[in-house]
N, C-alpha and C positions, 0 to 999 in steps of 0.2 A: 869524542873523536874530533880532534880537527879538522880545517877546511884541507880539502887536497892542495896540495906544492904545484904551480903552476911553471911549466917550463916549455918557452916558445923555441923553435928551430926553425931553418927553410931545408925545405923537400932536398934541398941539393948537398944543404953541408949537414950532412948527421952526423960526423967527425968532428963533433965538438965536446970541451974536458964537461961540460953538464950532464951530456949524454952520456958520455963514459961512465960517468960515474954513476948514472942512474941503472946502468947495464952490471956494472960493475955491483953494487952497492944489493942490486935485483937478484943475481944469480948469487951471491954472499944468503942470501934470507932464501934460496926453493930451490930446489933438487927436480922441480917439476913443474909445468906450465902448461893452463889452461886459456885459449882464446875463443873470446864469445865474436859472435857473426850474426846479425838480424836484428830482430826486434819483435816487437808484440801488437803490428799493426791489425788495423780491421780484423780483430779476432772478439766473439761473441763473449760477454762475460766471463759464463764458464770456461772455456776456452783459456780465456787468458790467465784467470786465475789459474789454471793445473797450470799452465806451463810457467808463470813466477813462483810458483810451490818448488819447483823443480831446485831454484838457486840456494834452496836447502841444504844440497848436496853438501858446499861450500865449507858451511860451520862443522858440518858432519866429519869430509876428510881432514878439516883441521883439525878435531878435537880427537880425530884418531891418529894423530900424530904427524899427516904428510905435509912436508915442508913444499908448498905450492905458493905460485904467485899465478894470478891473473890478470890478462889485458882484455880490452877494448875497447867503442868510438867514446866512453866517457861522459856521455850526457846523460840528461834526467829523464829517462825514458825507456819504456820496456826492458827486456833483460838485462841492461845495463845501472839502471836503477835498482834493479831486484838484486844483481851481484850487489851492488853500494849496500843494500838493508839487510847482507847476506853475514858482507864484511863488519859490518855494525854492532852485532851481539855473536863474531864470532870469537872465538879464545883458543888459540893466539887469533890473532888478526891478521888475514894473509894479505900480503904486499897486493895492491887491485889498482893497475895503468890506464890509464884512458888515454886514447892518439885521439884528436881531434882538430877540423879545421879549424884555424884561427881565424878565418872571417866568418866564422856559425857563432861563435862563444863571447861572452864577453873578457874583453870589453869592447871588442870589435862588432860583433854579433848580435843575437837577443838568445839564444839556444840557452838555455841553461846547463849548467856542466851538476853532476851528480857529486854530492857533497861528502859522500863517502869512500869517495874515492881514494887512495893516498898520493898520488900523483895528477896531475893532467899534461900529457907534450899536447900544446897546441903546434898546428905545423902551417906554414907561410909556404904556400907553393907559389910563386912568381909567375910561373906559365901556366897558370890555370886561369882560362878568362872570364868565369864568374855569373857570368849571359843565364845558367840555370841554378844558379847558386853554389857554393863550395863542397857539400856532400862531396866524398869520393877523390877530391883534389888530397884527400890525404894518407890514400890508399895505397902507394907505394910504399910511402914512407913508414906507414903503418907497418908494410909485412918488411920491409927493410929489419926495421926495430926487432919484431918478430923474431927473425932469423938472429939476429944477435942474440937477445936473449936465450934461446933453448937451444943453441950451438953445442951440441954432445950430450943434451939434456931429451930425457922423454916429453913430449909434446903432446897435447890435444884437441882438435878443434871444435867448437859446439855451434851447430848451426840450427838456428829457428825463427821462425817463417822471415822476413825482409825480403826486398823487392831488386831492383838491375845492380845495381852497388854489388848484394849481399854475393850475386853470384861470380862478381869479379874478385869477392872475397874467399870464396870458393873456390876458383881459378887459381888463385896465389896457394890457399893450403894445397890441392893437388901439386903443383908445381915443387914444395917444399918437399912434398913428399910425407905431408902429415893427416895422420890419422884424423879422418871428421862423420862425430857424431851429427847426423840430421833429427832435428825432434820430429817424429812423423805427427801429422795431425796438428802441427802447429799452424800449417796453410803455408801459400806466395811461396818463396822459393825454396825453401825446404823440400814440402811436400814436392815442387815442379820435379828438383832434382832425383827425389826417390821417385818418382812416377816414372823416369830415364833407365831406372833399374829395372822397375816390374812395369809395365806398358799394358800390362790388365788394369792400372788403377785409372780411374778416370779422373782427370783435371777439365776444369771452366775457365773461364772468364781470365782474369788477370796470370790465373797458374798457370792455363795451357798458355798466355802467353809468353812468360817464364819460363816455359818448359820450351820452348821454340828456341829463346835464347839461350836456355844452357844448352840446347844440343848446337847450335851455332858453337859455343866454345868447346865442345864434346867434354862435360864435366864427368861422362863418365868412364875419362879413357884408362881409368885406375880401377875401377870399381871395386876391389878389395882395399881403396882407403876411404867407402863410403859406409857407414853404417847406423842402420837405425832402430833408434831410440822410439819406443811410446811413449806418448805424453801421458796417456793416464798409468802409468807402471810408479810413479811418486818418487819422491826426492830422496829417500832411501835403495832403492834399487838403481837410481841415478847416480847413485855413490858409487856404488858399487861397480858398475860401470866405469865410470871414469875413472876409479880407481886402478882398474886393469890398463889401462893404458898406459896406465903413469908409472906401472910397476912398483907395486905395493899394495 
């Protein structure tokens, strides 16, 4: 598999014939679209392994025929790595986006970008000042993209654990109006957000203060487009799942 196709933009003009084409070129190859949100921070061994077990699902709907493409932040790290090793031995190979900042990555950056990716938009935000680093500077632009691609298309969001970002990522799939899987038991914001639902589960430390911030944005003024996923239910029943959303 080759390295991903690297293609830079600014936040402001994503009316450019690159992007077209990538939008264009994206919805030609999936009928259906899966966005990953989070990551696989401070999570205990086992932990992390069931939930990169998870991006099984991947090879699974492909090899049962559904024409899927996936996005996300693109880099070498937690569920986004695990999509890249997912994409890697799957047949067909489904179309796998990464948005990320272009002062994280190189060659501006040191981030590493995930090698299996088949794309990367880095994105150049101009008004973003930098002062706590770029994370997130690319998160408009990010659901921007989004919304192009699955325009009349079934959509699915997958969320597991990540920290204040993830829940602004959150914010935007509500807002879209798309369906999001939270991995329960993944931790940080995840679990915050599903604890919003049931208010018997108890959160600590960094969650309850996660959970303080999504009820700040009330992530749960939808509640029928949050639903969850166990992390130990396996990448098979994970299919399954996300299958239904995509219709097929």
């Amino acid at each position: 598999m080759t390295s991903p196709r690297l293609l830079t933009v600014t936040s402001s003009r994503l009316d450019v014939p690159e992007l077209d084409a990538l939008v264009h070129d994206t919805r030609t190859q999936a009928d259906a679209f899966i966005f990953l949100s989070g990551g696989a921070s401070k999570m205990s061994a086992g932990s992390e392994q069931a939930l990169l077990a998870l991006f099984e699902a991947l090879p699974i709907l492909a090899g049962d025929g559904l024409r899927f493409a996936v996005a996300d932040g693109g880099t070498k790290a937690g569920i986004m790595e695990a999509a890249g090793q997912a994409r890697a031995h799957s047949t067909p190979a489904f179309p796998l986006i990464g948005i990320a900042p272009a002062r994280e990555i190189p060659p501006h950056g040191t981030t590493p970008v995930d090698p299996n990716h088949s794309v990367i938009v880095a994105v150049e935000n101009p008004d973003w000042d930098g002062a706590q680093g770029y994370f997130g500077s690319e998160t408009v632009a990010m659901y921007q993209l989004f919304a192009r691609l699955a325009e009349g298309k079934p959509s699915v969001a997958v969320v597991a654990n990540g920290g204040g970002i993830t829940l602004t990522e959150i914010d935007q799939n509500v807002r879209a109006g798309r369906p999001i899987v939270l991995v329960s038991g993944s931790g940080r914001a995840a679990d915050a957000v599903l604890s919003l639902l049931n208010p018997a589960l108890t959160v600590e430390g960094e969650t309850a203060e996660l959970r303080a911030k999504a009820a700040v944005l009330n992530l749960r003024r939808q509640p029928d487009l949050l639903h969850a996923f166990e992390m130990a239910s396996g990448p098979a029943e994970f299919a399954r799942v996300l299958r239904g959303f995509l219709g097929h």
